[in-house]
N, C-alpha and C positions, 0 to 999 in steps of 0.2 A: 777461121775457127778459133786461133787466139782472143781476137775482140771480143768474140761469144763465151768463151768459157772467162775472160776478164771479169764480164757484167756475171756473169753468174758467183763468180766469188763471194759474194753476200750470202749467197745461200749456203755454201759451205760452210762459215763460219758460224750462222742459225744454226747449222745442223746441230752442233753441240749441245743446243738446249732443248733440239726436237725429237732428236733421237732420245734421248732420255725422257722428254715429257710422255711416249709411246710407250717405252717400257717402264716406268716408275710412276706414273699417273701426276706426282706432282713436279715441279719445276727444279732440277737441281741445275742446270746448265742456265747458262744467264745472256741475254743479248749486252755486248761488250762495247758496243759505239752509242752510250747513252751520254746524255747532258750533263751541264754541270750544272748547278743552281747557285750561283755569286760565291762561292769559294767555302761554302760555308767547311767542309773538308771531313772531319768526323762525326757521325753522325752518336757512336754509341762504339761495346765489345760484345765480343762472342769470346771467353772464357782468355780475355787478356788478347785476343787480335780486332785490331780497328773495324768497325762495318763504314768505308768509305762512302761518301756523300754520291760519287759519280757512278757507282753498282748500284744503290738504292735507284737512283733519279733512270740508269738504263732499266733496270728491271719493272720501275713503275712504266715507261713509255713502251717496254716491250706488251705488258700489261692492257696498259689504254686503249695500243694497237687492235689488241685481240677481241678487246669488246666492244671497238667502235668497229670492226669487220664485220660482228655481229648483227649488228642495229642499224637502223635508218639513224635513228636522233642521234645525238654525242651523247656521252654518259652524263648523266644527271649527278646533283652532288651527293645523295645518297652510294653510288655507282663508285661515284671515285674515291670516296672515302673505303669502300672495300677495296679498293685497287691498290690504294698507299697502304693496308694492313696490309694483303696478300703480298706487295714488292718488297714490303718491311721481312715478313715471316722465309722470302724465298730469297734475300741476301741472310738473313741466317741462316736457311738450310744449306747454301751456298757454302761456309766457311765454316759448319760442322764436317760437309762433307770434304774439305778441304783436310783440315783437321785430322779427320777420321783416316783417310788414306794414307796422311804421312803417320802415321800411329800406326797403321798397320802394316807399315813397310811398300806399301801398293805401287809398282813402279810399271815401266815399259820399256823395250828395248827397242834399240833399229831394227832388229829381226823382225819383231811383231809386228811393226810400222808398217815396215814391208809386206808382210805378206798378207796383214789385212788389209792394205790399202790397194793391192793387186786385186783381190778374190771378194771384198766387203766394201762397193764403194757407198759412199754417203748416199740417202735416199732422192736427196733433190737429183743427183746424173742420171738416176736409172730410168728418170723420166724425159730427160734432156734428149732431143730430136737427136745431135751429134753423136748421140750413144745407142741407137736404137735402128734396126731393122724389120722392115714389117711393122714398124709399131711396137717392137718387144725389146727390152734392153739385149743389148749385143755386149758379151762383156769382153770382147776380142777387141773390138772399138774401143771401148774404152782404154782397155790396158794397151792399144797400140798409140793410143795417145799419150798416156803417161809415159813410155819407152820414148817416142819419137818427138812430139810436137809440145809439151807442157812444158811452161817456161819456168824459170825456177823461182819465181814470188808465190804462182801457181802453186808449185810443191812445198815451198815454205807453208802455205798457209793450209795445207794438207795431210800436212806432219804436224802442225798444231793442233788442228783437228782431232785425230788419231792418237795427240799422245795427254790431250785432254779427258775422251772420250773412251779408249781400253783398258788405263785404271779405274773408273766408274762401273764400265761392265765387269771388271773382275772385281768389284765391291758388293755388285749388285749379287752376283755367282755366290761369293761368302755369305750374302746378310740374307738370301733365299734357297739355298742349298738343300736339298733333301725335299723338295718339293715334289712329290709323288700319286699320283691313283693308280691304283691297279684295276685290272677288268672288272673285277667283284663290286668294286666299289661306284666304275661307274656305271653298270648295266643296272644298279640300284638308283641311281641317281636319274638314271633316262628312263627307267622303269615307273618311276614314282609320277613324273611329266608329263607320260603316256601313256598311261595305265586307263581304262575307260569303266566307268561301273555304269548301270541304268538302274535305277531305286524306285522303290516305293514308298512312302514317307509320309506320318500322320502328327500333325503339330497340336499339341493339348496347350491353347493358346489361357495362360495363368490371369492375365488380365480381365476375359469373359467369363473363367469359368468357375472364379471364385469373388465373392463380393467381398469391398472393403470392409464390411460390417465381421466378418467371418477370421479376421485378422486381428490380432492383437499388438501393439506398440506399446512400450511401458518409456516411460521418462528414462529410468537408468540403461536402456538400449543405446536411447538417442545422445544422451551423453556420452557413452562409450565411443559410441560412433562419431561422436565431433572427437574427442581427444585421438582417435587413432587416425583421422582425416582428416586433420587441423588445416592444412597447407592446402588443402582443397578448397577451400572457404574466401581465400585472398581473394579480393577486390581490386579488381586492376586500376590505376589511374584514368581519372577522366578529365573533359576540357569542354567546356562550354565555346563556342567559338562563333564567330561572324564570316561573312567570305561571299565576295565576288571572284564570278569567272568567267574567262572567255572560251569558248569550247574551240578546237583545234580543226571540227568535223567540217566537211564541205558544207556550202549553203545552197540554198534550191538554185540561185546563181551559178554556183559553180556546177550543178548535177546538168542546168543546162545548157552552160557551154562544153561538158565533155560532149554532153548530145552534139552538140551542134558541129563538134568536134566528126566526130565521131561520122555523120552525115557526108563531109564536106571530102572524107576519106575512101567512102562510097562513091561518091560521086567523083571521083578522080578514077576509082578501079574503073565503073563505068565508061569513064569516057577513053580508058585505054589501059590506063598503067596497071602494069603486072600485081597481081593481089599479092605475092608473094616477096614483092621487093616493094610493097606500102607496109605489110608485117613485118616486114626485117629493119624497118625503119620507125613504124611508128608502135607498135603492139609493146603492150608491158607485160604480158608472159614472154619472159623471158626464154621459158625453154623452148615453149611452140616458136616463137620469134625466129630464134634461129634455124628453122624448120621451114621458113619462109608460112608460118601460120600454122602449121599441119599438123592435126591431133591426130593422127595416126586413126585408127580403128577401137571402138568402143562401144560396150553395150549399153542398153536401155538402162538407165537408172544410176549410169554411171557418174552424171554431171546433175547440175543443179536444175529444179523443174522446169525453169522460162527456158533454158536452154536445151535441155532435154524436149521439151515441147518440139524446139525449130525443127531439129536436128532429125528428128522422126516424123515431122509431118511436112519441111517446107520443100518444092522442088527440087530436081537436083541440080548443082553447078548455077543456081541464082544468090545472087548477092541480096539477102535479106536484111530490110529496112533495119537502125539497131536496137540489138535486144538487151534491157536490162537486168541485170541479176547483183546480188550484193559483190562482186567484184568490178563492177563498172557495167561499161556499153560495149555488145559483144557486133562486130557485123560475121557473121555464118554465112559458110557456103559448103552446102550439102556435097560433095562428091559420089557417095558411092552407099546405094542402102540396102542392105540383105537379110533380111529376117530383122532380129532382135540389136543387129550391127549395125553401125555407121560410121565413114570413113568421114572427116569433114575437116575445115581448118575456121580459123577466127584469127579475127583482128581484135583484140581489147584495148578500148580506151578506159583508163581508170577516170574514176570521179575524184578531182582532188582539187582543193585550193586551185585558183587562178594567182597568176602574177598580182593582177590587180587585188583582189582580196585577200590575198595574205599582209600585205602592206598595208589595210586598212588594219586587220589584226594587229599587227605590229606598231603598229602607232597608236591602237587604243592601249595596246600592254602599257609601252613605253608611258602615255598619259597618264591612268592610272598608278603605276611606278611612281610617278611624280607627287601625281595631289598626294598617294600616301603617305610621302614623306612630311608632309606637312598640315593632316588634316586627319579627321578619324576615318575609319572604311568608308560607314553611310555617309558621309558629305563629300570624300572622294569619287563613290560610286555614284551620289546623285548626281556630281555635275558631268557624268558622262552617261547617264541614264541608264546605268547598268543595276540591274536587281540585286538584294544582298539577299543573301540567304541565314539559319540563322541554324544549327547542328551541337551534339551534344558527340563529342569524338573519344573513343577508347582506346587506351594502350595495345590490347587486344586486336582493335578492329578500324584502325585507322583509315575511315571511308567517308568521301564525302557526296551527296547525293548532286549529281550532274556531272563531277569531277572523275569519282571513281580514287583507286590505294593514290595516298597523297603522302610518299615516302619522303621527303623533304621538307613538307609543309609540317608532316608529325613530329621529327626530331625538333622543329621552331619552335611547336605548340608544347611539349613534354621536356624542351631541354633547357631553351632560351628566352622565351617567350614570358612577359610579365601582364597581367592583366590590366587592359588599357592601349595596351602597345600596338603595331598593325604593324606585318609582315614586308620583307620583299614579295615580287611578284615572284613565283614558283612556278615551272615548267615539268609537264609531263607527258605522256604521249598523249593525253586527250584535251588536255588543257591546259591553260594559264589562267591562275588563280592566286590572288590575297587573300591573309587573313588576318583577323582583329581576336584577339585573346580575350574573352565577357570571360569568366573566371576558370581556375579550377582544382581537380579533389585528387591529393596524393593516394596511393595505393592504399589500402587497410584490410584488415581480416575482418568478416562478418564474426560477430559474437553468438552466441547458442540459441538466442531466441529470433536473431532473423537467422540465420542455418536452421532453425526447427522443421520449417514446412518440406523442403527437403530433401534433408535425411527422413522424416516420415514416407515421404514418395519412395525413396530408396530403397528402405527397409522392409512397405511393404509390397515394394516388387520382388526382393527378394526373399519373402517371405511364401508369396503366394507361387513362386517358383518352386520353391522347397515343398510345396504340400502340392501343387502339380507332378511333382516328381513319384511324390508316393502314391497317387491319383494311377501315373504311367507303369506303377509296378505291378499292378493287378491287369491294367487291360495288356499289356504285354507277355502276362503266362495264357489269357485267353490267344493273343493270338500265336503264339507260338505253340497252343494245343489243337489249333484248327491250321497251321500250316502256311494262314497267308494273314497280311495286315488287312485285307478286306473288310475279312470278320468283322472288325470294328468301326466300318462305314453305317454311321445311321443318314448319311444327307444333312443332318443337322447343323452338330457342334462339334462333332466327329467327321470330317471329312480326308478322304486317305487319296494323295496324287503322286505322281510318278513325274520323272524329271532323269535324261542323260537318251544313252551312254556320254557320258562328259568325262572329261581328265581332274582330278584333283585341283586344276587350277583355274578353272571354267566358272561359270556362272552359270547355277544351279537354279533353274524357275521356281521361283516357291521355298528356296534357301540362301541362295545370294551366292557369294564367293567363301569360298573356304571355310564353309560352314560346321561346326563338330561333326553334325548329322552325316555329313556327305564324309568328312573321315571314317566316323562309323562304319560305314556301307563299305569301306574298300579294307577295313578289318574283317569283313560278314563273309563265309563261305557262300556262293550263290543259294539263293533261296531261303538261307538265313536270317531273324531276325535280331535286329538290338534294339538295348537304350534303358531305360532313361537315357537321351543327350541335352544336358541345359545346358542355356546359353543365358544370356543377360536378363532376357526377357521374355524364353519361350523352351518348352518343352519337348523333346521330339522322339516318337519310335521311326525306327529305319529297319526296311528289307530289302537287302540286293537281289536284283531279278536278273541283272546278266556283269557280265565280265568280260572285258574286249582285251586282250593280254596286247603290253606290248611290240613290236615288230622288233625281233632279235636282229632280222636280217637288214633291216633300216641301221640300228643300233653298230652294229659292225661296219657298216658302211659311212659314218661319220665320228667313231670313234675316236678315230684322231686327234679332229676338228676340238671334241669336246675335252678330250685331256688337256689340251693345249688351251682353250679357254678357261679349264677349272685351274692350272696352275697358274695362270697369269694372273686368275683372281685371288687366289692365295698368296702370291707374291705379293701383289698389292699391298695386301693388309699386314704381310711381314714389315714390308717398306714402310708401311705408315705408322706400323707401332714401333720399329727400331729407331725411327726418326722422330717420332713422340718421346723417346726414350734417353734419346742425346738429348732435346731439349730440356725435358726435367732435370737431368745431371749437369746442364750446361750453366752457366755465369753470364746471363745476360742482362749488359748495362746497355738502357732507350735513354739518349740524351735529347731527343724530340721534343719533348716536352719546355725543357730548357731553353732550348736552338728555337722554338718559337716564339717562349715568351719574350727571349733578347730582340729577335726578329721586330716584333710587335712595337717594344721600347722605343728602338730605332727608330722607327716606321714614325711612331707618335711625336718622338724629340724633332723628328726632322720636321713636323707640320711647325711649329712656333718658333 
């Protein structure tokens, strides 16, 4: 049991910065066994205390960690230049909150230690096998282990923990205090959620039903409306650019050796081997996988159609030839079919790069890499017969066609990049790609005369909204003197549809999402009508025709749940502007900048 709780000791010490990342959303705890980076030593202050080299360098690798957990690829340079902000920003939050505790007297005694260490252990043990019965943490185990069998580096590094960790919680207790809802507040909150209306609703669309000739614009409009919309008008930078690429996606090569793959997998269930120990072996759904294949039971329509197809028509308990669908080559076998049900399991081979074709990839990249250094794109490109293509790229809209967002290639093109120049090769999930910089145009504001056309558009959409509206003030006393929005159904241009019962948050057929109209409706007594409702671009009368109230007795039955979710969320935001709040008052000197141009000098002197 020692050995075991030994290796677990890493997680104890994590815990410091994971229990706090759960309740405080961002990072104040820090992982403590980082690197050092050749001595460089201080990096900068936080109001006259050092931000040491080897807290940055762990907090960026705790960092790294977490988003290469995430992804297949490594982080790209786009990726890790967030990474180095984010480790920079959470060793200052670090040594504010340092800071801030001994300023406020914030301490811990052996008592506390004690007794939250008895009754609160760290979240990693409660899951630790040694501590659990049934499957449930046993907190009798545990604390029989602490009395009996915990050595004492064990409890050293336990009482770190703890005396890390209880002045933070008692910081957090002060900087979020008073965090409260009462019933009132939140059976409004759950009420509004769940609240269902069914409408009736007639859209006086401004666009059809008034011509642009019937509209007036005058010059000093349009002027008024550039000087009050000025900053609307920017013109974001653009970049002319060149670019070869290699696409990352399987080649018809590869789709058909997973087949063949795929077949050969078949054909071994066949001739004996258990289908469920070929799934636990070769299947990349992971979770069926470990199911020995077994998707459990599911309805029609629940999977994708080729597969949905087998699954409902092919025999039972036959190993069917494999089936293709955009997740690879599936082999199916039907178990159990019952109405609209089927029990079944699969084997997936995914479609991906073979060994051999990725290493021709890879050595065209590298190729390419090469001639660019010494050669312009197009005669790079030609001698390895790759297409150039030729694109007009935006600040805005950083896209290139085949490549897809080229978040590394852009900062090249818009930071560093000089016309004439050609790229490293760039990596992203779809591709590897160069680029060659043909020119480009810094940001600018458009002047009044190309902003004319429009603000004209603009002005007379909102224009023809505005006389839609008073259009909607007469047919809305007719209908509100006949009782229903019907009245005003001619078939025509006039057409009146209904849409719910739906919740305030729902998507409204014929209104969208959160539409004014659909708030309307749930101000309207049933059978009531309203409006005018404009909107940007369209006019609306609204009648509620039913009202689906709430479930009070649902509402008391997760009450709880929801307090406890709405003050965690308002803590949040207390937490995030308190710590917004030291920063602004704080003194903080980034010697970064510095530390790398020397870096760089170095780097340079030492080449001659």
């Amino acid at each position: 049991m020692m050995r075991q709780m030994r290796e677990n000791t890493k997680w104890i010490m994590l815990a410091t910065a994971l229990a706090f990342v759960a309740l405080m959303v961002f990072e104040w705890g820090m992982d403590i066994s980082g690197r050092t980076a050749g001595g460089i030593g201080e990096l900068g202050r936080v109001n006259g205390t050092p931000i040491p080299d080897e807290s940055y360098q762990a907090s960026y690798r705790n960092l790294y960690d977490q988003v290469s957990r995430g992804q297949e690829e490594p982080p790209n340079a786009a990726q890790i230049r967030e990474i180095e902000q984010a480790a920079w920003e959470d060793v200052i939050n670090q040594i504010l909150i340092q800071q801030e505790l001994r300023r406020r007297g914030i301490r811990v005694t052996d008592g506390e230690i004690r007794q939250v260490a008895l009754y609160a252990p760290p979240q990693e043990l409660t899951g630790d096998p040694l501590f659990q019965t049934d499957g449930q943490f046993d907190l009798q185990k545990y604390q029989d282990f602490l009395s009996n069998s915990a050595d004492e580096a064990f409890l050293l590094q336990l009482e770190a923990y703890y005396r890390d960790i209880i002045p933070r919680s008692k910081l957090m207790r002060q900087v979020t205090s008073g965090v409260y809802f009462t019933d009132a507040e939140l059976w409004e909150i759950y009420r509004e959620g769940n609240e269902q209306v069914r409408l009736r609703f007639l859209a006086l669309n401004p666009a059809q039903r008034i011509l642009d000739s019937e509209v007036e614009i005058t010059d000093a409009e349009i002027r008024a409306y550039f000087r009050e919309k000025e900053e609307e008008f920017e013109v974001p930078a653009t970049a002319e650019v060149k670019y070869a690429f290699f696409t990352k996606q399987p080649l018809r090569e590869d789709t058909a050796a997973a087949r063949e793959l795929a077949v050969q997998l078949r054909d071994e269930i066949l001739g004996g081997v258990d289908f469920a120990e070929v799934a636990r072996r070769e299947s990349a759904d992971e979770g069926s996988a470990a199911q020995g294949g077994d998707l459990g039971t599911f309805g029609r329509g629940t999977m994708v159609p080729a597969f949905d197809s087998v699954a409902f028509n092919a025999p039972l308990n036959r190993i069917m030839d494999p089936v293709q669908t955009s997740f690879g080559f599936h082999l199916i076998q039907v178990l159990s079919r019952q109405g609209d049900s089927v029990q079944a399991r699969h084997i997936l081979v995914p479609i991906e790069r073979t060994e051999e074709s990725e290493t021709r990839l890879l050595t065209l990249v590298d190729s390419l890499e090469t001639l660019g250094e010494a050669m312009s794109l197009e005669d790079a490109a030609a001698r390895l017969n790759i297409p150039v293509g030729t694109q007009e790229v935006s600040e805005l809209f950083p896209f290139l066609a085949g490549v897809g967002q080229i978040s590394d290639g852009f900062d090249w093109v818009f930071s560093e990049g000089l016309p004439g120049e050609v790229s490293q090769v760039f990596e992203d999930q779809t591709a590897f790609y160069m680029l060659e910089l043909v020119s480009s145009t810094p940001a600018t504001v458009q002047g009044l005369d190309e902003a004319r056309p429009l603000i004209e558009q603009v002005l007379m959409r909102e224009k023809k909204v505005a006389r839609a509206s008073q259009a909607a003030g007469a047919l809305l006393e007719e209908a509100r003197a006949a009782g229903t929005l019907e009245v005003l159904d001619n078939g025509n241009d006039l057409v009146v549809q209904e849409a719910g019962p739906l919740s305030r948050t729902e998507f409204f057929p014929g209104l969208g999402v959160q539409n004014p109209a659909v708030g309307a409706a749930f101000g309207l007594e049933v059978g009531g009508i309203g409006g005018p409702v404009a909107t940007d671009a369209n006019v609306y009368l609204v009648q509620t025709l039913e009202r689906v109230e709430a479930d009070s007795l649902a509402w008391e039955e997760q009450k709880d749940q929801q307090r406890a979710r709405m003050a965690f969320t308002v803590q949040q935001q207390r937490l995030e502007q308190w710590i917004d709040g030291l920063r602004k008052t704080a003194t903080i000197v980034d010697r970064r900048p510095d530390l790398r141009a020397s870096q760089a000098q170095a780097q340079t002197g030492g080449m001659f």
